[in-house]
N, C-alpha and C positions, 0 to 999 in steps of 0.2 A: 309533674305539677302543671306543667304549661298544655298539655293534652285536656287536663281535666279540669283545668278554670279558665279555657279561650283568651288565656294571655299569653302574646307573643314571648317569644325565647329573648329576644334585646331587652322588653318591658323588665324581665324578669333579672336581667345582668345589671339594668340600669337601676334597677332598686338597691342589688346587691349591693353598686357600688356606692350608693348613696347621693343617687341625683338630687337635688333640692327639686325640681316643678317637675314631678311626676304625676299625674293624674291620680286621685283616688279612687274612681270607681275600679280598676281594676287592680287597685292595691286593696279595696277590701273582701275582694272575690278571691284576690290570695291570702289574707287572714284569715276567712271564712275555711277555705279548705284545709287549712292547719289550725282548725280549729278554735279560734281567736274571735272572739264577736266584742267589736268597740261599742264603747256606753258612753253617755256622757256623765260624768261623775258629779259636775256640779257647773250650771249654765255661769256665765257672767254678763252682771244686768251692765245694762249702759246707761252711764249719767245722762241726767236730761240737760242742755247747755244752758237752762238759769241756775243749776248746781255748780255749773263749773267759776273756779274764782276768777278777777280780772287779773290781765297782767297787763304793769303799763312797761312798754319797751324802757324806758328809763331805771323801773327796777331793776333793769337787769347787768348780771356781770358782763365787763367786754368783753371782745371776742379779740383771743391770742393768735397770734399765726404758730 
């Protein structure tokens, strides 16, 4: 695999082991060769910030150590 999708042999252990901040371009050029094509199934819109509600710091609960 790592011959036929110019992903280094560590790229490919480090995924294995489940690094969190791996690069995606060459995480999808190994999905791609095992046959795996990602879609986006369904976008998420972003509120626009006059949607968003107020919050006044006094509504809020304290804060526990």
């Amino acid at each position: 695999m790592v011959n036929s999708t110019g992903v280094c042999r560590r790229y490919v252990i480090e995924t294995e082991g489940g690094k969190p901040t791996l690069r995606i371009g060459p995480a999808l050029r190994i999905a791609r060769f095992l046959g795996i094509e990602p879609v986006i199934v369904q976008a998420q819109s972003i509120t626009p910030k006059e949607e968003l509600p107020e919050i006044n710091p006094d509504d809020l609960p304290p804060l526990e150590d």
